[in-house]
KETI-465589 format. One record per atom (N, C-alpha, C, O, CB): x negated, z negated, y; residue in three letters. Coordinates in steps of 0.1 Angstrom, whole numbers, plus 5000, padded with zeros to 4 digits. Atoms other than C-alpha are relative to their C-alpha. Glycine has a CB too. Example, Ala and Ser with C-alpha at 12.3 -4.5 7.8 and 13.67 -1.06 7.14 Angstrom:
499150004988ALA
487749224955ALA
499150005012ALA
498149935012ALA
501049885000ALA
500950004989SER
486349294989SER
500849925011SER
500349915022SER
499650145005SER
END
This chain:
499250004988UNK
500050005000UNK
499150005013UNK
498249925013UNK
500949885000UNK
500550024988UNK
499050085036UNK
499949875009UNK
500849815014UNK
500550065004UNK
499950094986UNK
498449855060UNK
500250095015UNK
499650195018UNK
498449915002UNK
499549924982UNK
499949965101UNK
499449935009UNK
499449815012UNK
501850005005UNK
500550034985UNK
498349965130UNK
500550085008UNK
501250175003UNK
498750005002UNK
499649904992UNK
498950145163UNK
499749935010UNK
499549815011UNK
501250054998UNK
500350054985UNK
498450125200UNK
501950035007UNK
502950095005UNK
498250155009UNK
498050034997UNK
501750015222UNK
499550085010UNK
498350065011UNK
501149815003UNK
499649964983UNK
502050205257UNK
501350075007UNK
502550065004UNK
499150105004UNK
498849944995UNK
504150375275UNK
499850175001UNK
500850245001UNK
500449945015UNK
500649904996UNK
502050705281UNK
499250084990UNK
498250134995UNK
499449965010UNK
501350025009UNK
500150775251UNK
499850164992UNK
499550174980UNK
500449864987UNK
500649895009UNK
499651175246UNK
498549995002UNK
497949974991UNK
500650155005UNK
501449975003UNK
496151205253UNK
498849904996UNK
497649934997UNK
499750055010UNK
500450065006UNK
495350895237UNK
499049974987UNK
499649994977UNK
500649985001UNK
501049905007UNK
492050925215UNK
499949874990UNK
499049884981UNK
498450075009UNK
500250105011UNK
492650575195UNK
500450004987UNK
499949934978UNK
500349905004UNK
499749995015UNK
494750695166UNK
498950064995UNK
498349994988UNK
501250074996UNK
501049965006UNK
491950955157UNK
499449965002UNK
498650054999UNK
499650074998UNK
501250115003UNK
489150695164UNK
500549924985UNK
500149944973UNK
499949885016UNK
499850085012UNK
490850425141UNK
499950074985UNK
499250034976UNK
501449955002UNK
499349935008UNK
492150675118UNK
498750034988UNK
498750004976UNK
500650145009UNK
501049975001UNK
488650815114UNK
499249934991UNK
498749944980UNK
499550025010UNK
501450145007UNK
486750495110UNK
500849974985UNK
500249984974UNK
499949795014UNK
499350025014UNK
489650395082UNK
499450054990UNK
498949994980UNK
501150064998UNK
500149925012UNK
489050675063UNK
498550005000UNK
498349994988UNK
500850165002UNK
501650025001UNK
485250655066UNK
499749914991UNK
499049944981UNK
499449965012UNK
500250135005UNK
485250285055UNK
500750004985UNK
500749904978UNK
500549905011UNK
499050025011UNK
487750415026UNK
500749865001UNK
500349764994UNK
499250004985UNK
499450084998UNK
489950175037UNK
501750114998UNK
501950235000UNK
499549925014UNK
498349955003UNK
494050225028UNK
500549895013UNK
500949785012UNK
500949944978UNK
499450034989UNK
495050175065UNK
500250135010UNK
499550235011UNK
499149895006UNK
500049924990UNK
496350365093UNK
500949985012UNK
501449885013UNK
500150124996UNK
500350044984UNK
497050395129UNK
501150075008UNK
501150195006UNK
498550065007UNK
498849914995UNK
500050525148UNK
500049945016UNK
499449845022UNK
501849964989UNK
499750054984UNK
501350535183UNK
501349975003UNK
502150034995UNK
499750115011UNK
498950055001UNK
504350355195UNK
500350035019UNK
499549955024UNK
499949844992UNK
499749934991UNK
505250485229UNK
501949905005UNK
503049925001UNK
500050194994UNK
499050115004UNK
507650205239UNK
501049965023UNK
500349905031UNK
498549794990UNK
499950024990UNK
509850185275UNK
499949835004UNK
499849744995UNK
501050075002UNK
500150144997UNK
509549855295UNK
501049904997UNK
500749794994UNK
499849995013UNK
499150125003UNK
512649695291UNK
500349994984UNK
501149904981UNK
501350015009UNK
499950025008UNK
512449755255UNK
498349934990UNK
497949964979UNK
500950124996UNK
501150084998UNK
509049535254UNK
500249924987UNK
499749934976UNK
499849935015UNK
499850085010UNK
510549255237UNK
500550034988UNK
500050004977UNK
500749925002UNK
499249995013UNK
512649365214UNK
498650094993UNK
498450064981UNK
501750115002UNK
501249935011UNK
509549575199UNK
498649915000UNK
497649964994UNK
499550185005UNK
500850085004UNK
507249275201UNK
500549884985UNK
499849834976UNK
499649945014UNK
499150015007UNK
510149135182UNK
499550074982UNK
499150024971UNK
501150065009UNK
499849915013UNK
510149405154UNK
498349984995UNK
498249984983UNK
500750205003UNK
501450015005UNK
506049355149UNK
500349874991UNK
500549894979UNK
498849985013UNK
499450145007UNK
507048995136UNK
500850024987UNK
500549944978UNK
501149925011UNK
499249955010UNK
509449145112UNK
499350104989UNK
499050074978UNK
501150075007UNK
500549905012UNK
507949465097UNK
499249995002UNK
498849965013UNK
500250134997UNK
501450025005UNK
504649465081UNK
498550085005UNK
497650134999UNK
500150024986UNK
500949954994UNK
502349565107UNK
498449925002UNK
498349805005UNK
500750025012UNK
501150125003UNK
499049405105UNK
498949995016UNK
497949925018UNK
499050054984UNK
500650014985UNK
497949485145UNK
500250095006UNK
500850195003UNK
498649995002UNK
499449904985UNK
498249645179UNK
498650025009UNK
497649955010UNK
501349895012UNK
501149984986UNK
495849795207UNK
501650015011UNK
502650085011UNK
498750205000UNK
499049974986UNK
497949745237UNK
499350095016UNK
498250065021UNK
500449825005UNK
500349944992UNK
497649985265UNK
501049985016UNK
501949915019UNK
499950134992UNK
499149964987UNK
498950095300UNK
501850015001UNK
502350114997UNK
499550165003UNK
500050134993UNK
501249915311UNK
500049885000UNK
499849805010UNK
500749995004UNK
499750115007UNK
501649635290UNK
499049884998UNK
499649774996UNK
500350044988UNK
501250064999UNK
498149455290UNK
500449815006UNK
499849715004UNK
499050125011UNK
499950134991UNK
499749175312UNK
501249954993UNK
501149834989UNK
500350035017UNK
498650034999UNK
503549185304UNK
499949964983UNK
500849884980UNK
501250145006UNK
500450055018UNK
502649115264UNK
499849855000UNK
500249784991UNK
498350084994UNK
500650145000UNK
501348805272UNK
501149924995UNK
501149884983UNK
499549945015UNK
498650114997UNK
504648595275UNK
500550024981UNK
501349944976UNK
501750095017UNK
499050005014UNK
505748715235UNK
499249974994UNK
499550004982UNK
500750114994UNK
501050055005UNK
502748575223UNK
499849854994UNK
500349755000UNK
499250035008UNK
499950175002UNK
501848235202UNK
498649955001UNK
498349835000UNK
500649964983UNK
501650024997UNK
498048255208UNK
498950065009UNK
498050125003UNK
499450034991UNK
501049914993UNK
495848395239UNK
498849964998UNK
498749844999UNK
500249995014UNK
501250044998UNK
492348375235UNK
499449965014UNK
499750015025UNK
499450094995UNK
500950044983UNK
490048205265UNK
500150125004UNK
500750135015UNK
498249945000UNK
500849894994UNK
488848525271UNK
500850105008UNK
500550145019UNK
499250064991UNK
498749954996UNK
492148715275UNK
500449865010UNK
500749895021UNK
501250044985UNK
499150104990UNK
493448395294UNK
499450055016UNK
500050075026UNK
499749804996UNK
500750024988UNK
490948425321UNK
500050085004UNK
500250085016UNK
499049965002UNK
499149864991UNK
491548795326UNK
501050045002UNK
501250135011UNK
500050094997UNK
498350044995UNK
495048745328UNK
500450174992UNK
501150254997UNK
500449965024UNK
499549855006UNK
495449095304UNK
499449994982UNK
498249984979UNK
498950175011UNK
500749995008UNK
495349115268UNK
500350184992UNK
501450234992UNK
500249854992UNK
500549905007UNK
494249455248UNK
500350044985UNK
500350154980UNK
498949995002UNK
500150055018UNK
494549315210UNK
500749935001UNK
500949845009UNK
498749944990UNK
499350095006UNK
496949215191UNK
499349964983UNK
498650044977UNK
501550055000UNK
500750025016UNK
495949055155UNK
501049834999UNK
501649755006UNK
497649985000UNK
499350105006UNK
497448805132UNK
499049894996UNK
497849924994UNK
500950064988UNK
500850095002UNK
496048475126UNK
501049914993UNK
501949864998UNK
499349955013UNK
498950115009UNK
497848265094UNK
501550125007UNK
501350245009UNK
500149745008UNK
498949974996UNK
501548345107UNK
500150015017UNK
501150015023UNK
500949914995UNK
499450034988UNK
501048345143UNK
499450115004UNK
498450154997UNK
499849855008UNK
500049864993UNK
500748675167UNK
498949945003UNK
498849825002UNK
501150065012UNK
500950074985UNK
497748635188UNK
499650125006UNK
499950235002UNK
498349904996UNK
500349904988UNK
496448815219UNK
498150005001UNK
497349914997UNK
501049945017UNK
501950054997UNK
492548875228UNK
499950145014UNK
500950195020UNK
498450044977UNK
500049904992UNK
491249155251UNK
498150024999UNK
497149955004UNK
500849965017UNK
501149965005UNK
488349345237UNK
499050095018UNK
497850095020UNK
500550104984UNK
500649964993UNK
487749545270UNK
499249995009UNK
498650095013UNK
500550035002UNK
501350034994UNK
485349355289UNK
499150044993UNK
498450124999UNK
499849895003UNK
501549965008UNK
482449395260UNK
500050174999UNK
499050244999UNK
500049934981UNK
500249854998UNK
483449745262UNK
499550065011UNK
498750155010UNK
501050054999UNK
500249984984UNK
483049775299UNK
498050005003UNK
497150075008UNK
501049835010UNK
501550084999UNK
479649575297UNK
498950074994UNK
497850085000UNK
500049864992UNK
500549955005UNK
478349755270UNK
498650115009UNK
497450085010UNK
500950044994UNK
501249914995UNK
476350045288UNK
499549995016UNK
498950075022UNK
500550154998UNK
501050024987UNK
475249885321UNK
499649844997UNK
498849795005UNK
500950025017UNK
500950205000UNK
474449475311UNK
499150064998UNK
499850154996UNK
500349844987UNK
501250034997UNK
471049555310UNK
499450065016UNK
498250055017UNK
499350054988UNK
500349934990UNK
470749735346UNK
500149925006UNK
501249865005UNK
500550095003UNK
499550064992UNK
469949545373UNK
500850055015UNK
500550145022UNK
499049945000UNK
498949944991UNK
473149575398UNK
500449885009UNK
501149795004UNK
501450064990UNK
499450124994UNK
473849325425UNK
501150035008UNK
501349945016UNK
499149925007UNK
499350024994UNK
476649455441UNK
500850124997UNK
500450234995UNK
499549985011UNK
499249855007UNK
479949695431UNK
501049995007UNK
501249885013UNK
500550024984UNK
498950014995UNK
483049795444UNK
500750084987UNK
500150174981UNK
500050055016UNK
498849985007UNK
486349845421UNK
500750065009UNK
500950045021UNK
500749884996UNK
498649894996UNK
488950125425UNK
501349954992UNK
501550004980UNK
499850194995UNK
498849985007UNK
492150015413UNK
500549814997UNK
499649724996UNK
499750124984UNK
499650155006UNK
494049655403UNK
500550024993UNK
501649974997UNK
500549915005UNK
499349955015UNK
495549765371UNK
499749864993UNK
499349764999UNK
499250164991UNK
500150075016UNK
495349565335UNK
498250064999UNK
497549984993UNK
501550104983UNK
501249965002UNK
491949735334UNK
499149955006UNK
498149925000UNK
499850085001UNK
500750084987UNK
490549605367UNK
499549874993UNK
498349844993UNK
501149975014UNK
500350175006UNK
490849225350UNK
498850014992UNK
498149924994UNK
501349924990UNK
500750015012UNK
488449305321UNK
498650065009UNK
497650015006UNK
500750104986UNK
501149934989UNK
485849525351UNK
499349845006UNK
498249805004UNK
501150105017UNK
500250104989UNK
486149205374UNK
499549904989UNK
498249894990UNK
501649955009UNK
500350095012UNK
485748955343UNK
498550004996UNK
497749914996UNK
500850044987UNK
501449975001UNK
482549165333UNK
498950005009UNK
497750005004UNK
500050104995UNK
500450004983UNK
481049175370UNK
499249884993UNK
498349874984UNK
501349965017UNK
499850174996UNK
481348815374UNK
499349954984UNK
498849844985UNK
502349945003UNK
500850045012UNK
479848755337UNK
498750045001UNK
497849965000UNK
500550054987UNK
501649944995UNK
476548985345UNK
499749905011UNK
498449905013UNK
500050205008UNK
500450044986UNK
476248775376UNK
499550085013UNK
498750045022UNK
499249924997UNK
499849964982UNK
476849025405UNK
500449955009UNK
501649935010UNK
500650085003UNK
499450084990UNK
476848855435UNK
501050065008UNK
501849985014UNK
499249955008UNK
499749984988UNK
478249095458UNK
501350094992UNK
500850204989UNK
498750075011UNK
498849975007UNK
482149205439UNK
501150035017UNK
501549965026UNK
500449844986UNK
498949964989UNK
484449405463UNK
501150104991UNK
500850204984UNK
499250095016UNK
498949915003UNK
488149545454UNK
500550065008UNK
500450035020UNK
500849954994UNK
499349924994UNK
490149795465UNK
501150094994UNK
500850134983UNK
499250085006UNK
499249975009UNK
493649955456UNK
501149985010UNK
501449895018UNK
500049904986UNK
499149924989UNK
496350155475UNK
500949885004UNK
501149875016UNK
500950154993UNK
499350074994UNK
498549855475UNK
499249884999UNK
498649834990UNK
501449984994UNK
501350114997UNK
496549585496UNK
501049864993UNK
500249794987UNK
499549975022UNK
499350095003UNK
499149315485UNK
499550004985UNK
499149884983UNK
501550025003UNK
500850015016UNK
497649345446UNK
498849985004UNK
498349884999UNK
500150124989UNK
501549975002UNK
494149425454UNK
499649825007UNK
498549765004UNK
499350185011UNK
500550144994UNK
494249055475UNK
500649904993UNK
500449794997UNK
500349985016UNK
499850095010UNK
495948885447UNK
498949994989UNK
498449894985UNK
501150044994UNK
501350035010UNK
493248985423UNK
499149955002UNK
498549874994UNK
499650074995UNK
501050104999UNK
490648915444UNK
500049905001UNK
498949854998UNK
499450005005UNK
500350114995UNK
491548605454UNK
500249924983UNK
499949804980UNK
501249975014UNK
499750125017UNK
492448505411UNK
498350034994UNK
497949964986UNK
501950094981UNK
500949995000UNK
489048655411UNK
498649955002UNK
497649964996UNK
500350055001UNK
500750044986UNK
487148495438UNK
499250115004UNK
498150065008UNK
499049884999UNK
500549874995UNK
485848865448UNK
500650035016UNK
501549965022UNK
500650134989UNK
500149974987UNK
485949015481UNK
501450165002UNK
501250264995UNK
498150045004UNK
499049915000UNK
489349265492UNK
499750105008UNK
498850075017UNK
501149945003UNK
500449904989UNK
488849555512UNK
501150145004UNK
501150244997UNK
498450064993UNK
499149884998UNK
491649805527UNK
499750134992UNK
498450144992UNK
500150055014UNK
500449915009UNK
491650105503UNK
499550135014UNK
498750225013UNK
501650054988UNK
500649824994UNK
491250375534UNK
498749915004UNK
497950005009UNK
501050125017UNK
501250054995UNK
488350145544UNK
498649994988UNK
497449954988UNK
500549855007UNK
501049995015UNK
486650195508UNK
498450055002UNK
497450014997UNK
500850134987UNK
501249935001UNK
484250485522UNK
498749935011UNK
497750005014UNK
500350165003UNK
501150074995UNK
482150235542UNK
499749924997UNK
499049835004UNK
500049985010UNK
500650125012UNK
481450025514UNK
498850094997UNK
498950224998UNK
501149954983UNK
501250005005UNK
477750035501UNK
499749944985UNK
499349824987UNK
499349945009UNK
500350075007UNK
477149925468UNK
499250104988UNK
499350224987UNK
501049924996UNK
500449925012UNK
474949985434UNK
501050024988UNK
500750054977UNK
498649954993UNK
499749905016UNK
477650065413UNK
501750005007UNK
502449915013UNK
499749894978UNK
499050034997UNK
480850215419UNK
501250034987UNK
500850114980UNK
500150055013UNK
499550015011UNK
484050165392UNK
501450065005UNK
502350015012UNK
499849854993UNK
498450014997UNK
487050355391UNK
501149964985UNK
501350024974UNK
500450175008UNK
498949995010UNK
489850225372UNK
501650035001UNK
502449974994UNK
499949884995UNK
499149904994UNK
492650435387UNK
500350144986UNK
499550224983UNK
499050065015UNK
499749885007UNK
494250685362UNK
499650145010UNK
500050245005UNK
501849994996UNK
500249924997UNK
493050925386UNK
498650124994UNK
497550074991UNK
500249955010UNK
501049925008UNK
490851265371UNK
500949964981UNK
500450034972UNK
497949925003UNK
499749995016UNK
492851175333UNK
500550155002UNK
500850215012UNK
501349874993UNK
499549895006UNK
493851495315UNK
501250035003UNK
502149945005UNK
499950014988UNK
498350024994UNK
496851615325UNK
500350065012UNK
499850175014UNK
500449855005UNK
499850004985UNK
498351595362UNK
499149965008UNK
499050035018UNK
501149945004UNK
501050074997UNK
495951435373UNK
498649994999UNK
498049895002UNK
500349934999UNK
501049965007UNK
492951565359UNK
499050075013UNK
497850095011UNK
500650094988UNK
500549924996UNK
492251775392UNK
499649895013UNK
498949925023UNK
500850135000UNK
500450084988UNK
492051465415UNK
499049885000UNK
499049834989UNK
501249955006UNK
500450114996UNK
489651165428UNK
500149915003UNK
501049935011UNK
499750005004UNK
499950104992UNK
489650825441UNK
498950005011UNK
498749925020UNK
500049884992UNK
501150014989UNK
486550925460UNK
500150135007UNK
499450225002UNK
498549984994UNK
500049904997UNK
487351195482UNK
498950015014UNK
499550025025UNK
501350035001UNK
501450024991UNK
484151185506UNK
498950064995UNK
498550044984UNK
499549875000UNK
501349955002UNK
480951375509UNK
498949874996UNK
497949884989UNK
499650085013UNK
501050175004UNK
479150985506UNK
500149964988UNK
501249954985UNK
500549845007UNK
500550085012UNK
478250865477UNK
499149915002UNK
498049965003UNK
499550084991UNK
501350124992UNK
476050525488UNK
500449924985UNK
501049814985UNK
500549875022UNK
500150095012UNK
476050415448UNK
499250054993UNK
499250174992UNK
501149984991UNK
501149965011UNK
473250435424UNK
500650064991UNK
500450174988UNK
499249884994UNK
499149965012UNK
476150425394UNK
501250025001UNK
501949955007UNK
500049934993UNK
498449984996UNK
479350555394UNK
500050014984UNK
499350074976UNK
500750165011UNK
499849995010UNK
481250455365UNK
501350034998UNK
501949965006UNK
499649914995UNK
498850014998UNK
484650585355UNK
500550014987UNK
500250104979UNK
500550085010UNK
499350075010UNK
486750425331UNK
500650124995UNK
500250144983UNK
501049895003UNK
499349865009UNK
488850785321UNK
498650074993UNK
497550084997UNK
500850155012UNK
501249975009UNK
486950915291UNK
501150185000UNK
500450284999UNK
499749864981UNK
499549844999UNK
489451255292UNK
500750045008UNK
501950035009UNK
500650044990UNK
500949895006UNK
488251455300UNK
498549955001UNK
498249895011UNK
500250155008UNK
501350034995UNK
484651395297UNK
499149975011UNK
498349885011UNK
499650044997UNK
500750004987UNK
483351475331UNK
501150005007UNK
501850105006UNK
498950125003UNK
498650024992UNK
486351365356UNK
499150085010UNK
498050125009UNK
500749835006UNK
500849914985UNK
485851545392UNK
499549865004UNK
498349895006UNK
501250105014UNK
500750134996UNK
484751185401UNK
498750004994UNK
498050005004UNK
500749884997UNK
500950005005UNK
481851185380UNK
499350155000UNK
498150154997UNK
500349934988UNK
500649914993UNK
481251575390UNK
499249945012UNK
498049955012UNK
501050105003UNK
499950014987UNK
481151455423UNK
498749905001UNK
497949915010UNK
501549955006UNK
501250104997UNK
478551165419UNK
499150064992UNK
498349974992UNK
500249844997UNK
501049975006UNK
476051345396UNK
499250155011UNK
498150215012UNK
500650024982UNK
500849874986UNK
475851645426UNK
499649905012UNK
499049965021UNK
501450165008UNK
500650104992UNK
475051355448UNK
498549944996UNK
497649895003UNK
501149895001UNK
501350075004UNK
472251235424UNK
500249864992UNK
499349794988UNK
499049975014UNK
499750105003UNK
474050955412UNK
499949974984UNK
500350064976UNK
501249995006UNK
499850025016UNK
473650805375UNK
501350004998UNK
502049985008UNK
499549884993UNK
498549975003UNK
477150865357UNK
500149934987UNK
499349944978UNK
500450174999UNK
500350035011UNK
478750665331UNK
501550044998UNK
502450005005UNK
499249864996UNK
498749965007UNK
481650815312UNK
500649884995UNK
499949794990UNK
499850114988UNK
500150095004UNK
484250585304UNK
500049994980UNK
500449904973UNK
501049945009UNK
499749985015UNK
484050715266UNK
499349854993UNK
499749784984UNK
499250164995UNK
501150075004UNK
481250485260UNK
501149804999UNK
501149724990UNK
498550045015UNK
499350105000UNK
483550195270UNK
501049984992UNK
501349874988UNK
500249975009UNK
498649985010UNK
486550325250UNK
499449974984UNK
500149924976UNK
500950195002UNK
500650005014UNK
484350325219UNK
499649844999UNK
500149784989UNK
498450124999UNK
500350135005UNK
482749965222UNK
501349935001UNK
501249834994UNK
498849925008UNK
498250084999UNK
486649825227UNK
500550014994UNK
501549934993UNK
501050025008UNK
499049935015UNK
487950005196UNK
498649934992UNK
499049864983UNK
500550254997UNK
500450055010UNK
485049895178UNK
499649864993UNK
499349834982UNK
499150065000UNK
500050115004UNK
485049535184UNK
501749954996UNK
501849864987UNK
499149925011UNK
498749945008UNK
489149585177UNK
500049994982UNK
500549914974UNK
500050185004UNK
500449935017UNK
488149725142UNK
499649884993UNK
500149844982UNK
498650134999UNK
500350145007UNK
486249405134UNK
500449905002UNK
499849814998UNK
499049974999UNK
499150115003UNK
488749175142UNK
501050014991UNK
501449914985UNK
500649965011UNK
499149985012UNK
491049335121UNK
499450074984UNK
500050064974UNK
501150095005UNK
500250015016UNK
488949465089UNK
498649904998UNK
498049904987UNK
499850174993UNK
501450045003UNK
485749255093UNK
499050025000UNK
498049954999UNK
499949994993UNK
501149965002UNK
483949525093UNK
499750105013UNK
500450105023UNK
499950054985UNK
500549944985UNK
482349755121UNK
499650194997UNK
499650224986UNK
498149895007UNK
500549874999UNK
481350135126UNK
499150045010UNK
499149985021UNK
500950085002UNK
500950034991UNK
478650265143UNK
500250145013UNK
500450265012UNK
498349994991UNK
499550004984UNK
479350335180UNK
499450145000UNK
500250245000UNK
499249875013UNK
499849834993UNK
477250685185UNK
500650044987UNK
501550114992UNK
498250115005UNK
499549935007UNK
478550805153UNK
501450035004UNK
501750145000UNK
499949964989UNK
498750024993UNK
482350745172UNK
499850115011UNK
500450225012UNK
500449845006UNK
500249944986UNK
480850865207UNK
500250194995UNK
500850295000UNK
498149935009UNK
500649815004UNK
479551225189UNK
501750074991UNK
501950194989UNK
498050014981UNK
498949965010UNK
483151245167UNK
501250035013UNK
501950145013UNK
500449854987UNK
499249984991UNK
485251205198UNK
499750115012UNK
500550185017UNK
500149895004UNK
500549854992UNK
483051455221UNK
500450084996UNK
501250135003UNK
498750055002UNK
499949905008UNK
483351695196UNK
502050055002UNK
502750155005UNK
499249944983UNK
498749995000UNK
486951625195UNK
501250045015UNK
502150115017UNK
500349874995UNK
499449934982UNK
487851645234UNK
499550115001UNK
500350205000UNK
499549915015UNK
500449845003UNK
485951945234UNK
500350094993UNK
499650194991UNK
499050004997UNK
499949905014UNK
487752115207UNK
498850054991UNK
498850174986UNK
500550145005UNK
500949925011UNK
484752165184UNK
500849924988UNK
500549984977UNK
498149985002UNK
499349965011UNK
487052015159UNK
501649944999UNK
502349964989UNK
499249954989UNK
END
């Protein structure tokens, strides 16, 4: 018999976690697999509900839900608490629990760089796990920004980070800049920026959309000179520490990174 998994959202065609999971499953010869559950908001509960019931054995929670999940839960981890967003679901004895793998993902391909100062695009469910990882590297100098100033000065302030009007963004300075804005995903949105400015004043520009590979944002800072970090890299360490909370066991990260290039790219 199978075991079920799946990622919950609201948005979830170009979603690259069923064929990650799917992949690694079948790699690991494991008898599991991975579906998507595409779920509107006010029917939240009732399908955190039905997890409880039929024999699902975990969840990746996505866009929008990261926050609003919380409340149907019987276990947050510290780590999810303090980002106020959780990512994972997994069972523990009988009881739901919550966790949020996306900071170690985030962290992954810049904790060893030294970076003392960033600015954030966006206050999303994603932002919390950005801001979380910051503030864990010990960057001193953490500035947000995000079209509605009424969020972006809630977070910073649950943050203790610095707020900054979003049209006032392009006279920020820092070594790294992060967008976590659905803007540049595949799609509608695929053709636009959060940085529309000839400036680029960041060493690193990192942006959390992994598809398409190269967003026009990460065009845009590598013709400036800027290092670039795709957010694939982050999507891969978040699904793979995921994977080993629910089978124990792990896969190895470029073998994922090279399976999914290939895959956004149509080579297979």
């Amino acid at each position: 018999m199978y075991q079920a998994y799946g990622v919950l959202g609201r948005t979830l065609g170009h979603s690259l976690s069923p064929y990650l999971h799917n992949c690694a499953f079948q790699a690991a010869g494991m008898k599991r697999v991975y579906l998507k559950w595409e779920i509107e908001p006010e029917n939240l509960g009732d399908f955190i509900r039905a997890v409880r019931i039929l024999p699902l054995s975990g969840a990746s929670v996505t866009i929008p839900y990261k926050e609003d999940v919380m409340e149907y839960l019987d276990y947050i981890s510290p780590e999810a608490s303090d980002m106020g967003a959780v990512n994972t679901l997994y069972w523990h004895r009988k009881s739901l629990c919550g966790t949020n793998t996306d900071c170690r993902g985030f962290m992954a391909p810049i904790e060893d760089l030294q970076l003392d100062s960033a600015l954030i695009l966006g206050a999303g469910g994603a932002s919390r796990a950005v801001l979380y990882g910051l503030k864990r590297m010990g960057i001193s100098n953490i500035y947000l920004t995000n079209r509605s100033k009424k969020k972006a000065l809630a977070m910073a302030g649950e943050f203790n980070v610095k707020s900054i009007p979003w049209d006032e963004r392009y006279r920020l300075k820092a070594d790294l800049l992060v967008n976590t804005t659905p803007l540049g995903t595949a799609g509608d949105l695929q053709d636009l920026s959060p940085w529309e400015s000839s400036i680029f004043p960041f060493k690193i520009v990192y942006d959390l959309v992994y598809n398409p590979l190269q967003t026009r944002l990460l065009q845009q800072a590598r013709a400036h000179g800027a290092h670039t970090v795709s957010g694939l890299s982050m999507f891969v360490h978040q699904a793979l520490k995921q994977f080993k909370i629910w089978t124990g066991q792990g896969f190895d990260p470029g073998w994922a990174e090279d399976l999914l290039q290939r895959k956004i790219t149509g080579e297979i």
